[in-house]
N, C-alpha and C positions, 0 to 999 in steps of 0.2 A: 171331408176335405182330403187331398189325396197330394202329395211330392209334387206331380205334375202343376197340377194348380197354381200350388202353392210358389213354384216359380214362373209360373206366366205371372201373378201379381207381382210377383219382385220386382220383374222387369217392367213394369205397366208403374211400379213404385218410382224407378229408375229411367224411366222416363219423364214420371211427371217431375223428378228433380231438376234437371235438366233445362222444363222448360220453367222454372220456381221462376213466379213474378209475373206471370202470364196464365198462370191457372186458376181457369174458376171454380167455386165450392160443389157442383153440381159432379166435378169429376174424381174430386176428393170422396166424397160421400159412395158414389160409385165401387172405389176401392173398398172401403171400411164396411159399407153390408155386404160384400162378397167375401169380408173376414169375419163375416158374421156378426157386427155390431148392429145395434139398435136405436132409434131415438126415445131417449129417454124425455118423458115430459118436465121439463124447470119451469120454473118463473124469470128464469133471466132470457136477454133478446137475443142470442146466440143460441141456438140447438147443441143436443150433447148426444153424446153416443158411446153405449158402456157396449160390454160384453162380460159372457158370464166363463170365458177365457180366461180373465185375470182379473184383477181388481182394477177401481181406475175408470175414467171417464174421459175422452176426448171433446174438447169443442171444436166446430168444426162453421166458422162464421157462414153465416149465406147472407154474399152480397152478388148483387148484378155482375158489379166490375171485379180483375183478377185479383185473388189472395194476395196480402204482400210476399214477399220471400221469404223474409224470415219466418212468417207467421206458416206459410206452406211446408218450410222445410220440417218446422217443427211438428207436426199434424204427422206428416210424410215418416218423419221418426216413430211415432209412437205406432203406429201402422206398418214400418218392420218390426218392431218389439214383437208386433200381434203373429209375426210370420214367424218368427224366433220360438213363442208360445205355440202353432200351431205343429210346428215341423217335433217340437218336445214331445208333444201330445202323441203324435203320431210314432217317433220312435219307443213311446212306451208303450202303446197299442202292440208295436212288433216284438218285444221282449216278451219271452214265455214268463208263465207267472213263477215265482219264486215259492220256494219251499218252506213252510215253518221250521222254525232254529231247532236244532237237533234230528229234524227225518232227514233219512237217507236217500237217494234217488237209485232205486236200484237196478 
């Protein structure tokens, strides 16, 4: 995953906000495997989608017709959390590693 990416979904997030109430699941889903989420197997009639990012599980209804709004916004939330988590990642990636307590850097 890489900065760049990571804000073309923001805004791909930020759009489907936008158009919340009128989005179907097919394009939610879109977003969350590009943050790397997976469909996890349940027994219930909604699909779920973890990642091994954070803890936590999204569901993510698949119906024909649009998500409600509130049900998108809230989906669409947890999927910045994932951009929040990936952008963390990556700023630790760029931090040199740190020194055991007491050596000197010389």
């Amino acid at each position: 995953m890489t900065e760049k990416k990571l804000n073309k979904l923001c805004e791909r997030i930020r759009s489907l906000r936008e158009q919340a109430g009128s989005v179907r699941s097919h394009k939610i889903v879109s977003v969350a495997k590009q943050l790397g989420r997976y469909r996890i197997d349940t027994t219930g009639g909604h699909p779920q989608y973890g990642t091994d990012l954070r803890p936590g599980r999204v569901t993510i209804p698949s119906h024909l017709r649009p998500l409600k709004r509130r049900t998108t916004l809230s989906i669409l939330g947890e999927l910045e959390a994932d951009i929040f988590y990936w952008r963390e990642q990556l700023r630790r990636d760029k931090e040199p590693p740190s020194l055991p307590t007491g050596e000197v850097e010389q």
